[in-house]
Legacy VTK file of the C-alpha trace (Angstrom):
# vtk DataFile Version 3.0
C-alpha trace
ASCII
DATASET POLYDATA
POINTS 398 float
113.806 26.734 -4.183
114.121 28.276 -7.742
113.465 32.184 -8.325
110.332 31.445 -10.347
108.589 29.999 -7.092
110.818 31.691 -3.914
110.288 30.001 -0.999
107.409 31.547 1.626
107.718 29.378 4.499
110.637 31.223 6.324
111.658 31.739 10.043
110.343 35.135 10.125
106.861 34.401 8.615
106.133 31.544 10.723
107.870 33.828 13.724
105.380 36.853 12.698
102.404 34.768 11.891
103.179 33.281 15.917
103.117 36.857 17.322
99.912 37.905 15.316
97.810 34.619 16.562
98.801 35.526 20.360
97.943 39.131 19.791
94.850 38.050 18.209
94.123 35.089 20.620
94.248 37.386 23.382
91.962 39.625 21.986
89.340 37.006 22.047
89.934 35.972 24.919
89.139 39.071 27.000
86.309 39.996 24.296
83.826 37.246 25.313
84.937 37.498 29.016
85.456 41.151 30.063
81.592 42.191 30.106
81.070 39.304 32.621
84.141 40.221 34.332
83.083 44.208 34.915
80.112 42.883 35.848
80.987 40.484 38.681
83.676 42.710 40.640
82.408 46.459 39.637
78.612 45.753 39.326
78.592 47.357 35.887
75.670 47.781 34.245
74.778 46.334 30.982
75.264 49.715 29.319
78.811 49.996 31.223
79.603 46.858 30.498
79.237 47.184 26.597
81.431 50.158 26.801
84.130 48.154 28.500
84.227 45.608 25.846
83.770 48.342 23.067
86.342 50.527 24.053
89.152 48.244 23.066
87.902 48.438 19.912
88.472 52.729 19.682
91.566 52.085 21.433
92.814 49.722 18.572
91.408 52.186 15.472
93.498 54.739 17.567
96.503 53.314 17.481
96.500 52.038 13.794
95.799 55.871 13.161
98.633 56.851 14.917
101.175 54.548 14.063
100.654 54.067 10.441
101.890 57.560 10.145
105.310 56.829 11.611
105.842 53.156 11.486
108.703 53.311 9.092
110.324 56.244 10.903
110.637 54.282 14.300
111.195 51.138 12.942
109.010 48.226 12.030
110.471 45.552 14.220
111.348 48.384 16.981
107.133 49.298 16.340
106.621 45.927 16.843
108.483 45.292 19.996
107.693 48.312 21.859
104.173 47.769 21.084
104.204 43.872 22.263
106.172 44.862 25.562
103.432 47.577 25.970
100.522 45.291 25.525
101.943 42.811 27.434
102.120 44.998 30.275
98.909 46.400 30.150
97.860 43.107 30.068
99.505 42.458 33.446
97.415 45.852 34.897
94.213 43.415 34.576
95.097 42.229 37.474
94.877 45.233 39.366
91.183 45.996 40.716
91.575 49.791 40.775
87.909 50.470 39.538
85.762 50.658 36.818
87.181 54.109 35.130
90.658 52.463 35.758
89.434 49.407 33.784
88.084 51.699 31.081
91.233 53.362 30.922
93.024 50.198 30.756
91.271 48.613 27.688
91.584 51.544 25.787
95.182 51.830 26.481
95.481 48.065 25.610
93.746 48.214 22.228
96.128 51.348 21.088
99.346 48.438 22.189
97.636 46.267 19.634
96.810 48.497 16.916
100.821 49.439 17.202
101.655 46.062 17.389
99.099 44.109 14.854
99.565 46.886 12.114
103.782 46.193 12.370
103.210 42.707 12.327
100.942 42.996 9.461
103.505 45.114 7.744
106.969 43.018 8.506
104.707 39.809 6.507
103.863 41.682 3.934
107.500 42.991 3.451
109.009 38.991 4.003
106.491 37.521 1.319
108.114 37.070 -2.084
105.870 39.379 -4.483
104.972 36.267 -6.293
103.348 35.294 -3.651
101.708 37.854 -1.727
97.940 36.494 -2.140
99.212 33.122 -1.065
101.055 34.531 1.534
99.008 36.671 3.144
95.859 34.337 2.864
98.273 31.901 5.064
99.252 34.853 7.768
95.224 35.350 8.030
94.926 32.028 9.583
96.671 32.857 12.566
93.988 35.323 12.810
90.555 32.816 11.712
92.713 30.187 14.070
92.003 32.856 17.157
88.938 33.486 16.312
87.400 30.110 16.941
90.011 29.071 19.393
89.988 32.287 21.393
86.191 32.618 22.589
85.962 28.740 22.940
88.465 29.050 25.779
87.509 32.310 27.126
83.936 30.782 27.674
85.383 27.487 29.009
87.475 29.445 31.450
84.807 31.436 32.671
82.989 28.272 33.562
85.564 26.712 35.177
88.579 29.295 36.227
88.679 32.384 38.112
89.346 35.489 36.131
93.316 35.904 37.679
93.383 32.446 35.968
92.300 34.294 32.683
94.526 36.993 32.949
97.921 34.962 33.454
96.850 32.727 30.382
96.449 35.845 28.467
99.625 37.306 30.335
101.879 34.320 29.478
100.547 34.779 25.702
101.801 38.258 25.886
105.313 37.298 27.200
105.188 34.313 24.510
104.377 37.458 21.452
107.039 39.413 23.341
109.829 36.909 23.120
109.432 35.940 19.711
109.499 39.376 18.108
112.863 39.172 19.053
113.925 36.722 17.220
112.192 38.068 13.879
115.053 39.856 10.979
113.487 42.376 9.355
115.054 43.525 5.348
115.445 47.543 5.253
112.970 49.127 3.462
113.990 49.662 0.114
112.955 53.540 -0.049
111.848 55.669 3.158
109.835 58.731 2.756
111.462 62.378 2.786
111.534 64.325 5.935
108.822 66.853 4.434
106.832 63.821 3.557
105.919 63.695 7.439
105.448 67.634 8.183
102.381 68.846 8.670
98.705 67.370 8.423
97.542 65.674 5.461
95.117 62.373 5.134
97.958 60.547 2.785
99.504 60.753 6.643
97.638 58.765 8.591
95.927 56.615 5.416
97.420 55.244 1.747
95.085 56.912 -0.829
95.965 54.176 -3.213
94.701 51.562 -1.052
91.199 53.128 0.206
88.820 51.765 -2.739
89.454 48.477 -2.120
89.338 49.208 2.049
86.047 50.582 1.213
84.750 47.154 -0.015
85.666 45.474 2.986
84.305 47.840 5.581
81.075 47.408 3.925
82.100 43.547 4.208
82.684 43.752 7.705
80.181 45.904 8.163
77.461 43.123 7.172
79.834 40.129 8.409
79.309 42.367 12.167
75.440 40.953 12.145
77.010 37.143 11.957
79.661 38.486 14.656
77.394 39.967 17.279
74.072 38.683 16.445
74.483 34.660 15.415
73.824 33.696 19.391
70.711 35.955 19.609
69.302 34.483 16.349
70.181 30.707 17.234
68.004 31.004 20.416
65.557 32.876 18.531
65.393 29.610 16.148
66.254 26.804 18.936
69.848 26.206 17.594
71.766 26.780 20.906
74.078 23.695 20.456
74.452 24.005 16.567
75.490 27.938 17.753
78.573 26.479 19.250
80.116 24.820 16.202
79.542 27.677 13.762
82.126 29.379 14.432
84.033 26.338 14.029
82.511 25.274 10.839
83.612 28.930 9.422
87.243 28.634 10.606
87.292 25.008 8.788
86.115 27.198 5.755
88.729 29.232 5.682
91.347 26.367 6.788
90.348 24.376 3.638
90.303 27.224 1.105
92.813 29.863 1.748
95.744 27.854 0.391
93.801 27.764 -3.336
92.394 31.369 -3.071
95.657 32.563 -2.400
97.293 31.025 -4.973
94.730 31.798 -7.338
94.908 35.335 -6.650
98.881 35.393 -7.625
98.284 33.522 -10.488
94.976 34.650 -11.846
94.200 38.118 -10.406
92.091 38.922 -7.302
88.999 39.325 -9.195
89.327 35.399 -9.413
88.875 35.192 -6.054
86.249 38.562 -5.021
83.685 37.729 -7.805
82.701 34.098 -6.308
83.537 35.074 -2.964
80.598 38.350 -3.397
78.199 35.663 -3.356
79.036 33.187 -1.603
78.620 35.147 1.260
75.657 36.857 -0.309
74.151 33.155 -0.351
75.361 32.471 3.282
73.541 34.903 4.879
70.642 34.663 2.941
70.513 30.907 3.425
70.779 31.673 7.414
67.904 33.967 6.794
65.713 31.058 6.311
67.557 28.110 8.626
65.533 26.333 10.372
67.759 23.504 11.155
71.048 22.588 12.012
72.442 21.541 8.785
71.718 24.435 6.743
71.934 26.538 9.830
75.981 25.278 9.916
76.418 25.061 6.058
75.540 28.937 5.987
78.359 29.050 8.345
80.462 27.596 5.902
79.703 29.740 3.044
80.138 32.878 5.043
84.034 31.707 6.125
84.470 30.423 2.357
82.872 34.431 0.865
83.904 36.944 3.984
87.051 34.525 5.177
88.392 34.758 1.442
87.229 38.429 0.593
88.987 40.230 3.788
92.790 38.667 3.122
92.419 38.924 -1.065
91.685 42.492 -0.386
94.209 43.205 2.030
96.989 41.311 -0.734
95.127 44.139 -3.045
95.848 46.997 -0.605
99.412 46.007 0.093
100.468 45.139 -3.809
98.998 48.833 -4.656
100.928 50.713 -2.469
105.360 51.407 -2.883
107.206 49.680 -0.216
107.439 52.420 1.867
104.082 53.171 2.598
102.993 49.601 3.266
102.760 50.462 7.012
100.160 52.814 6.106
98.371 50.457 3.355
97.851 47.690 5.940
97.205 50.730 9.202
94.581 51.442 6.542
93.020 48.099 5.868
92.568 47.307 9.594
90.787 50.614 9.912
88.177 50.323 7.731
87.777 46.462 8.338
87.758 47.520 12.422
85.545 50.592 11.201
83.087 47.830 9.878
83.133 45.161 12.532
83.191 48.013 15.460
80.490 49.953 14.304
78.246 47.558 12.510
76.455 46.001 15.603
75.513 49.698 16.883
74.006 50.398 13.741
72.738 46.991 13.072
70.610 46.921 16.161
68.363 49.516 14.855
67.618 47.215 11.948
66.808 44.645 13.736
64.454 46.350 15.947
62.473 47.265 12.737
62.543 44.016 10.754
63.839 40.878 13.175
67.067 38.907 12.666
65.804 36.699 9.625
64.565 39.870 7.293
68.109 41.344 8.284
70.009 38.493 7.112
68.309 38.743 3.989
68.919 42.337 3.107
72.504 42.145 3.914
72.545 39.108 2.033
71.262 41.549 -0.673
73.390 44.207 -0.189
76.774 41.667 -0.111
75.575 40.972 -3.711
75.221 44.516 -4.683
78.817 45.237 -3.294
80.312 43.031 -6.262
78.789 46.029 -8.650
80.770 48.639 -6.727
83.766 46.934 -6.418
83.509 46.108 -10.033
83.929 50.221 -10.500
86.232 50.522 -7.903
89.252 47.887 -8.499
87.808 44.933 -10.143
87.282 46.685 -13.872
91.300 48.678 -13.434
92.523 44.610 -12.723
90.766 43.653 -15.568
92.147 45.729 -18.275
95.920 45.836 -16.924
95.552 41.459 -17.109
94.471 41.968 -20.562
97.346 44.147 -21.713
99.837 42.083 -19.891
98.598 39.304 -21.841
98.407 40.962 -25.108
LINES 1 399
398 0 1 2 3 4 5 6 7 8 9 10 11 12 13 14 15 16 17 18 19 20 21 22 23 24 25 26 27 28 29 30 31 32 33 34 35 36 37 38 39 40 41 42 43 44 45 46 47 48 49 50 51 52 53 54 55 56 57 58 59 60 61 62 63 64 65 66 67 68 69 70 71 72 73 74 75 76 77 78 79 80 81 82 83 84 85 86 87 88 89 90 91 92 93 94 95 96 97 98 99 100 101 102 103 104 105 106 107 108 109 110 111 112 113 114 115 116 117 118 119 120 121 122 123 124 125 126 127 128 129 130 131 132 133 134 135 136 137 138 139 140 141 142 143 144 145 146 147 148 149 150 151 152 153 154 155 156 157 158 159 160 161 162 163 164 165 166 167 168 169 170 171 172 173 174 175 176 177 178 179 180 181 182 183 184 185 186 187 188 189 190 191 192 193 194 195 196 197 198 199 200 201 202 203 204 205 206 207 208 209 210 211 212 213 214 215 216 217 218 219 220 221 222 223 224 225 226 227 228 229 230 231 232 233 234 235 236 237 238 239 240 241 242 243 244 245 246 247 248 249 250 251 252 253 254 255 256 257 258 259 260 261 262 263 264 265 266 267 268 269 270 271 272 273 274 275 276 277 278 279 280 281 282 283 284 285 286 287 288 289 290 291 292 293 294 295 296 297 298 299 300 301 302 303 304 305 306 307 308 309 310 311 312 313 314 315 316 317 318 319 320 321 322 323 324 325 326 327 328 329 330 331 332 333 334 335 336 337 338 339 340 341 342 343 344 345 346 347 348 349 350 351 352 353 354 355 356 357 358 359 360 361 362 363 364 365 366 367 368 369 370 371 372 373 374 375 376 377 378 379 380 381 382 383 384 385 386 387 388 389 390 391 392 393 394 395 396 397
């Protein structure tokens, strides 16, 4: 492999991009499963419930918070194995029916393993992917995210049907001890420059989040913030319209999306610049949800589903290349503990706030707006990074 095009496939991406999909996969699993779950052995109530699926959610912003801050003084394959041996064994204490506040306690406790472990996953990839290639690169290590996403609630949902939960729980167990094992096996390069002692003293926000990276984090927590209604809400709205069945594929139809597109995007990003990528991708998501404003039918109903995974799918791993190429090398824990926090921010956040929407306007008119706000985005983000790109490709090319 020549210089001018190093090679991207290695051991340790394919290793890390493993350990991320089981983290992930897991993730799913429990998160269409554990409502039912509290329900049927504590007698939660629907209220309870929500705040047992929720929780994880705080538990994971926690940890990215926390960690980002030290990640490079620990270690990021140490951060990474401690963290995986940690989730894996609070993965194990699902098993143990010690009560609702014990389960509670548990999921929080289980997100903060993940946030440690995801955000040192994310990290070690970016470090491992030749700078040539980092849009490429990390567009292909988001897969083994969008591949748990669709795989992960289609065999939570399947399992519930058919399994008992202690079935559920060693699947997700054995994916632990499968993450586990592999971060082993992954060589991480030293950094090339650690931060000063003093660097760490004290409280400051450039502690716990990488200033450089938090205009373009703020595009995609408004992202996920509007990609949240498609998240929570698409189920709701499909029996609403009489599109049960088609509500089953179109999750599938966006993972395809993203399958089919993230090997061009990415490339296009390294060679051409990510606004390339973000301007097209603003609205074709803006057209995605404004076209399943108005579905009626299955086709466009899916097809909407495909423009969404083509615009959001596309957006939320260009910007995360954009956060990690901004930031030195030694603060690239923080840069990607600062992505996931506003993207989690957005997606954790946005159905609260999203159901007060829809109690005013319905799920269609809601789709719209966001659709119109999506579109608006591109202006901000045009002020925010897209313009600064702009003019340093022009004087490179001068």
């Amino acid at each position: 492999m020549s210089s001018s095009n190093p090679r991207l496939w290695t051991k340790d991406f394919i290793l890390t991009s493993s350990v991320n999909f089981f983290l992930v996969l897991i993730f799913y699993l429990l998160m269409v499963t554990i409502a039912l779950y509290a329900g049927d052995t504590y007698g939660a109530s629907t209220s309870e419930a929500g705040l047992v699926t929720g929780i994880f959610i705080i538990g994971v912003l926690a940890g990215r918070l926390m960690i980002g801050r030290f990640l490079d003084r620990i270690g990021r394959k140490r951060t990474m194995v401690i963290g995986l041996a940690l989730f894996t064994l609070t993965t194990f204490f699902y098993f143990l029916e010690l009560g609702l506040p014990f389960l509670m306690f548990n999921r929080f406790l289980h997100g903060m393993m993940l946030g440690f472990a995801a955000t040192a996953a994310g990290t070690i990839v970016a470090q491992i992917i030749p700078a040539s290639r980092k849009g490429e690169g990390i567009g292909y290590f988001s897969l083994s995210n969008t591949l748990a996403t669709a795989i992960g609630p289609f065999i939570g949902l399947y399992m519930n049907q058919h399994a008992s939960y202690d079935m559920l729980f060693a699947l997700c167990l054995a994916c632990g001890a499968a993450s586990l094992s592999l971060s082993f096996l992954v060589t991480v390069p030293p950094v090339e420059a650690l931060p000063a002692k003093d660097e760490i003293k004290g409280f400051k926000l450039s502690h716990f989040v990488e200033p450089k990276a938090v205009p373009i984090t703020m595009i995609i927590f408004i992202a996920a913030f509007c990609y949240a209604s498609v998240l929570s809400f698409i189920s709701f709205y499909a029996v609403e319209r009489g599109l049960v069945e088609a509500a089953s594929f179109f999750f599938i139809v966006y993972s395809i999306a993203i399958l089919f597109s993230r090997p061009f995007t990415g490339r296009l990003m390294d060679a051409k610049g990510a606004n390339y990528v973000m301007y097209p991708a603003f609205f074709i998501f803006a057209a995605g949800l404004l076209l399943l404003s108005t579905a009626e039918t299955t086709f466009p109903f899916l097809l909407s589903g495909f423009l969404i995974g083509l615009g959001f799918g596309n957006m939320q791993s260009t910007s995360q290349a954009v956060a990690i190429k901004l930031t030195p090398p030694h603060r690239m824990g923080l840069a990607t503990s600062t992505f996931f926090i506003f993207m989690d921010a957005g997606l954790g956040f946005g159905p609260y706030l999203l159901g007060f929407i829809i109690a005013m306007t319905g799920y269609s008119t809601m789709y719209a707006i966001l659709g119109g706000v999506v579109a608006a985005v591109s202006i901000l983000y045009y002020f925010l990074h897209g313009k600064k790109e702009h003019q340093a490709n022009r004087l490179a090319s001068a």
